[in-house]
C-alpha positions as CSV (number, residue, x, y, z in Angstrom):
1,X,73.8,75.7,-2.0
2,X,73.1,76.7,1.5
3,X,70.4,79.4,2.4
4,X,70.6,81.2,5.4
5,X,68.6,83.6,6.6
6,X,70.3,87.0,6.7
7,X,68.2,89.4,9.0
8,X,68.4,85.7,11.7
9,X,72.6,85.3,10.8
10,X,73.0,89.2,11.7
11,X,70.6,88.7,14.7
12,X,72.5,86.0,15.5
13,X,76.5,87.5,15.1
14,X,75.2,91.1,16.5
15,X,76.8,91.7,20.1
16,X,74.4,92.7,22.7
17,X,75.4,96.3,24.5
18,X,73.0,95.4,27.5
19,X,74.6,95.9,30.8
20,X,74.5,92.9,33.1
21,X,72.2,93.0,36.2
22,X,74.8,94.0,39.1
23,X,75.6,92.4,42.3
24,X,74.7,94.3,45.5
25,X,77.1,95.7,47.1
26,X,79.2,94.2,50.2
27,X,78.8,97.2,52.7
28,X,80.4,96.6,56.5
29,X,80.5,98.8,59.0
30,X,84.5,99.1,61.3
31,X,86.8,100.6,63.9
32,X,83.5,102.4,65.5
33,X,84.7,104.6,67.9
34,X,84.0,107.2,70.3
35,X,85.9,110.4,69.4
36,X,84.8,112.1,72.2
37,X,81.8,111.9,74.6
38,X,80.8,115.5,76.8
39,X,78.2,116.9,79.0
40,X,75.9,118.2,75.8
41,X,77.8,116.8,72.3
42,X,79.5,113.9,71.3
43,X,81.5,113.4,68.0
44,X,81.6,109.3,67.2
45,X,83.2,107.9,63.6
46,X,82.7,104.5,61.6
47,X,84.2,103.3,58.6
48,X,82.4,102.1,55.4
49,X,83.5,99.0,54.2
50,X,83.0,99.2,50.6
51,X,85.2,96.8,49.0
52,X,82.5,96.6,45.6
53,X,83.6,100.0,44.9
54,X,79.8,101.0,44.6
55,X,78.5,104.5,44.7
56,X,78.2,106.0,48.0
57,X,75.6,108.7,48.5
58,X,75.0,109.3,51.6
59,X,76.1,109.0,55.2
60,X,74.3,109.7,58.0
61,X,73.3,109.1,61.7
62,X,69.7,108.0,63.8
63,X,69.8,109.0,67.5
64,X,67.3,107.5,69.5
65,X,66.8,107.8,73.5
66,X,68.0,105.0,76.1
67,X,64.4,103.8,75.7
68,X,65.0,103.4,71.9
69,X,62.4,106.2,70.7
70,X,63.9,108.3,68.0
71,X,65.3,112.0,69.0
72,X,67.0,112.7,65.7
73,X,67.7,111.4,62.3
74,X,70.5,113.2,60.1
75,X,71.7,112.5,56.8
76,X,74.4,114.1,54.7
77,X,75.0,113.8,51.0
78,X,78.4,112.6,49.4
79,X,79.7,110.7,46.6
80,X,82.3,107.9,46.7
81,X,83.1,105.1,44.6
82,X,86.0,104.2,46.8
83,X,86.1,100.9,48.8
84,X,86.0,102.8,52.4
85,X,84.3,106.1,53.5
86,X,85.4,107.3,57.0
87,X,82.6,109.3,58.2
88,X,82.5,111.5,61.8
89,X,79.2,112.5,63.0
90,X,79.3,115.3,65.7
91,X,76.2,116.1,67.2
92,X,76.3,119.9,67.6
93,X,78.0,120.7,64.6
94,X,76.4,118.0,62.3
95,X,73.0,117.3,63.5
96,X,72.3,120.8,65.1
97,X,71.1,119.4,68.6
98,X,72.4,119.7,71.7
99,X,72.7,116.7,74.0
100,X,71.9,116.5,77.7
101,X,74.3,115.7,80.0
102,X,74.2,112.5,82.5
103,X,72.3,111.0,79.6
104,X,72.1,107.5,77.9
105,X,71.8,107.5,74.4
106,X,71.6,105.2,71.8
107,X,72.6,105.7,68.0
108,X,72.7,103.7,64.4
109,X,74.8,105.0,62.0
110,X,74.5,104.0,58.4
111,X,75.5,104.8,54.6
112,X,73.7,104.8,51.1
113,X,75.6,102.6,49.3
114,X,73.9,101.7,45.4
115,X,70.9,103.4,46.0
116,X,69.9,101.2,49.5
117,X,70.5,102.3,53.0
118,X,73.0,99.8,54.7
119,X,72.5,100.1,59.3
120,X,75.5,99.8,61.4
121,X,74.5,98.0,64.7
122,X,73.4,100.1,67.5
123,X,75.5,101.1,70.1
124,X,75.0,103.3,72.7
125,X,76.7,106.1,74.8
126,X,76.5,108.2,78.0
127,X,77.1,111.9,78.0
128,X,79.5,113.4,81.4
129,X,77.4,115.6,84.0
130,X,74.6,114.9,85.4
131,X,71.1,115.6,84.0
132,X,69.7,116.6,88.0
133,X,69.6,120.2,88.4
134,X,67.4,120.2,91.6
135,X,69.4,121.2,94.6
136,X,69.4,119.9,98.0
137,X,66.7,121.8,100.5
138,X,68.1,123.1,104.0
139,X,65.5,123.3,106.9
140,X,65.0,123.4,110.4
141,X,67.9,124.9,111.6
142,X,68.8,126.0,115.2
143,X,71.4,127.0,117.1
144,X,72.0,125.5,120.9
145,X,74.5,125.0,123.9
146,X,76.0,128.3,123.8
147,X,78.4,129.0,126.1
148,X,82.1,130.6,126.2
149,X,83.8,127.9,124.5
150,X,81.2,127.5,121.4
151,X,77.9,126.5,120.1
152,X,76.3,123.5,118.4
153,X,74.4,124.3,115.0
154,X,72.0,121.6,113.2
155,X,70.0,121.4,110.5
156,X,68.5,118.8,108.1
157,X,69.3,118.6,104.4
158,X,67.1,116.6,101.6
159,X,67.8,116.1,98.2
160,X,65.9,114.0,95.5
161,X,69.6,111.9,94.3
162,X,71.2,112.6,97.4
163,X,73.1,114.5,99.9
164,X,77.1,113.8,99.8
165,X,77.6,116.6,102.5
166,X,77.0,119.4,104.4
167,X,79.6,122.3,105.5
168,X,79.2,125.0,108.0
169,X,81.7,127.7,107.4
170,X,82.2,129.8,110.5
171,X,84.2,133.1,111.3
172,X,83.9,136.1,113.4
173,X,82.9,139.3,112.9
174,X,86.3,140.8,114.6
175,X,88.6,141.3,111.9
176,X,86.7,139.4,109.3
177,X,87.6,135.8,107.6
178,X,90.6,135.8,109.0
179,X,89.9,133.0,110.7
180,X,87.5,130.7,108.5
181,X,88.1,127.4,107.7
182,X,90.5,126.8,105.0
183,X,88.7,125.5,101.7
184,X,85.9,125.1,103.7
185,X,84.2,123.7,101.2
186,X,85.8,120.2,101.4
187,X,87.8,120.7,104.5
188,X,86.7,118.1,106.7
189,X,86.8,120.6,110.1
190,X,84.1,122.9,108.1
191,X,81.8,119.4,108.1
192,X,78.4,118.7,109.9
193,X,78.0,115.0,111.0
194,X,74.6,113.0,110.4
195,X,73.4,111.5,113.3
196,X,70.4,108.9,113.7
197,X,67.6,111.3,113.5
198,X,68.6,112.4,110.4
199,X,70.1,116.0,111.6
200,X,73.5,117.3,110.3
201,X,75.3,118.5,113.4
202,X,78.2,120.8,113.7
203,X,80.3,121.8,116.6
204,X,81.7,125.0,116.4
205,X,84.8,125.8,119.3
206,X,86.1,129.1,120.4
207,X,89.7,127.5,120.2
208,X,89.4,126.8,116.6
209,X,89.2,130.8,116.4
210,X,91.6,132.0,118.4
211,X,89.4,132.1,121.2
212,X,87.7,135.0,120.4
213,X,84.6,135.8,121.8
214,X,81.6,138.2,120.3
215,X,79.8,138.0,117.2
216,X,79.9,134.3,115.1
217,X,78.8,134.0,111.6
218,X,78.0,130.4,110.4
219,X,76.9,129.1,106.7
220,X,75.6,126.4,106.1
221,X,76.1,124.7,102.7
222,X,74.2,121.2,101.4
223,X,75.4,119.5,98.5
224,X,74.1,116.6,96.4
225,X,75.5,113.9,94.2
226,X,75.6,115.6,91.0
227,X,76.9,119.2,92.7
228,X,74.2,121.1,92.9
229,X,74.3,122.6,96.4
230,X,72.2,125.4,98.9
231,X,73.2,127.7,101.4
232,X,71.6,128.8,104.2
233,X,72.5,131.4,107.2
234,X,72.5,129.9,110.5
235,X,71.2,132.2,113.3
236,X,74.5,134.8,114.6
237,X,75.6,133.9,117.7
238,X,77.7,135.8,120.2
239,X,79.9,134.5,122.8
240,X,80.3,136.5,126.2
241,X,82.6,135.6,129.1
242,X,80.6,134.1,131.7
243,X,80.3,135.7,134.6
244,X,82.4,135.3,138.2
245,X,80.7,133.9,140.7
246,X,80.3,136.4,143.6
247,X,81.8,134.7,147.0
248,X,79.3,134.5,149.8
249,X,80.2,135.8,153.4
250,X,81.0,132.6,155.3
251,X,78.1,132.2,157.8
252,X,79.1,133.2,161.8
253,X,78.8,130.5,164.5
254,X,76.3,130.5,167.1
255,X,77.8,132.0,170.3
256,X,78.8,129.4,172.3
257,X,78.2,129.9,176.0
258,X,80.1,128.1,178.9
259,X,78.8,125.6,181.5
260,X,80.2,128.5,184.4
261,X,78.9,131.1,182.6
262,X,75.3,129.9,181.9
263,X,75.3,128.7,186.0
264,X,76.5,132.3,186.7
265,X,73.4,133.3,185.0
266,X,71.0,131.3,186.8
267,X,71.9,132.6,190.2
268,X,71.4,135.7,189.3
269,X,68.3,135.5,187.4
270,X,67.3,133.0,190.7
271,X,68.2,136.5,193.3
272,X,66.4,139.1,191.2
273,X,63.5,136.6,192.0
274,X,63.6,136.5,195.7
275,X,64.4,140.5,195.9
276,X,61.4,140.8,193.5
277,X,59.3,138.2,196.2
278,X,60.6,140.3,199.4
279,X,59.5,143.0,198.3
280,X,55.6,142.0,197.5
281,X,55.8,140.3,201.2
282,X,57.1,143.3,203.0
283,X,53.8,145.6,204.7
C-alpha cells in the first residue's frame, strides 16, 4: 500500500492564481510633426507606439530654451490601453505660455506608459517674427543745396540688427499729398542712398512735383531688419524763383580826339601864350 502525503499531494495538484511578472512595455515615438509653428504658439503632435497594449497614463510635453535650460514642463492625464495614442500639444492652449517670436526652442515630448515615463528625442523649432523690438535711431539731419529745382536732405540711421532702408517721403504744402510718392514706403524714388561716410542721402527735384515751388515737407522713415522702423521730420524747405539778373548799362568809350583836331588845339593854346606874353612886355 502506498502512502502519500495528503496536505503535500494537494500542495502539489493545487494551481497557483499568481500573476506572472510582466514584460515592459515596447513604447516608440512616430510621424512627429509640426502642426503649425507662429510668432508666440506652436501646436506639434507625435504618435505613441504602443503595440504591448499597456496602460497609458499620461502624455505630456518639456520645453526647454535653445540653450537647453527648461522653460516649461506639462503633463496631461489619460488612459489608454490601445497600441497608439496620438497626442497634440499646443502651447497656448495646453501649456498656458505664450511663446516669443524669432525664437529657437527646443522640446521632448513623452508618455507614461506602465507606470514609467518613456522621452521622445528632442527636437527643436523656431517661432516666425522676430524677437528685436528696438527700432532704428535717426540723427543728424540737415537740409542743403537749395535752390529752384530742389534740395538735398541727409541723415544717418543706426540700428542694433540692422538698417534695410531709409525713405524720405516729400510733398508740398500747395494742395496737399497730391503729389507724394506713391507707396512711398517701398517705392524706390522715395529712397535715400548710403554713401561712404555712412550718411543716407536723398535728392529731392522740383520736376518730380510738378515743378511747384513754395513750401516742401519731407519724412524721413528708418527701417531695420525685423520692421521696426522711426520717423523723423526733416527741416521745411521752401523754394523761390531765383531772381533776374539786372543788366548793367554798357560802359561809354573814351572820346576819341583827332590828330587835326588835337593840332588845332595846340595853336591855339600856343597864341593865347604870346597875346598873354605881349601884353606883360608892352610899357
Amino acid at each position: 500500500m502506498n502512502n502519500f502525503n495528503l496536505s503535500a499531494l494537494a500542495c502539489a495538484i493545487r494551481p497557483s492564481y499568481t500573476s506572472a511578472p510582466q514584460p515592459n512595455p515596447t513604447v516608440t515615438f512616430a510621424d512627429y510633426n509640426q502642426n503649425g509653428v507662429w510668432e508666440t504658439n506652436a501646436e506639434l503632435y507625435i504618435k505613441v507606439m504602443n503595440p504591448s497594449r499597456a496602460h497609458v497614463s499620461a502624455v505630456g510635453c518639456y520645453l526647454y530654451d535653445a540653450d537647453g535650460k527648461l522653460v516649461k514642463s506639462y503633463s496631461e492625464n489619460c488612459s489608454f490601453n490601445t497600441s497608439y495614442v496620438n497626442y497634440n500639444c499646443n502651447f497656448n492652449n495646453d501649456m498656458k505660455y505664450t511663446l516669443t517670436a524669432g525664437t529657437t526652442y527646443k522640446v521632448v515630448l513623452y508618455a507614461v506608459v506602465g507606470g514609467k515615463e518613456y522621452k521622445d528625442t528632442m527636437r527643436s523649432f523656431t517661432t516666425t517674427g522676430s524677437s528685436d523690438k528696438t527700432a532704428p535711431v535717426i540723427s543728424d539731419v540737415s537740409v542743403y543745396d537749395i535752390s529752384e529745382t530742389g534740395y538735398k536732405v541727409k541723415c544717418k540711421a543706426d540700428d542694433n540688427v540692422g538698417v534695410v532702408k531709409v525713405q524720405f517721403p516729400t510733398w508740398t504744402v500747395f494742395q496737399g499729398q497730391d503729389d507724394i510718392q506713391p507707396e512711398w514706403w517701398e517705392n524706390s524714388k522715395a529712397a535715400g542712398t548710403k554713401d561712404a561716410s555712412g550718411y543716407y542721402i536723398y535728392e529731392v527735384k522740383a520736376s518730380d512735383h510738378n515743378g511747384e515751388l513754395g513750401d516742401y515737407i519731407t519724412h524721413i522713415y528708418a527701417y531695420d531688419k525685423a520692421g521696426n522702423y522711426v520717423s523723423y521730420n526733416a527741416p521745411s524747405v521752401t523754394l523761390k524763383k531765383a531772381a533776374a539778373d539786372t543788366p548793367q548799362p554798357a560802359p561809354v568809350p573814351a572820346e576819341t580826339k583827332r590828330p587835326e583836331t588835337e593840332s588845332r588845339e595846340r595853336e591855339i593854346q600856343e597864341q593865347k601864350s604870346r597875346m598873354n606874353r605881349q601884353r606883360m612886355e608892352t610899357p
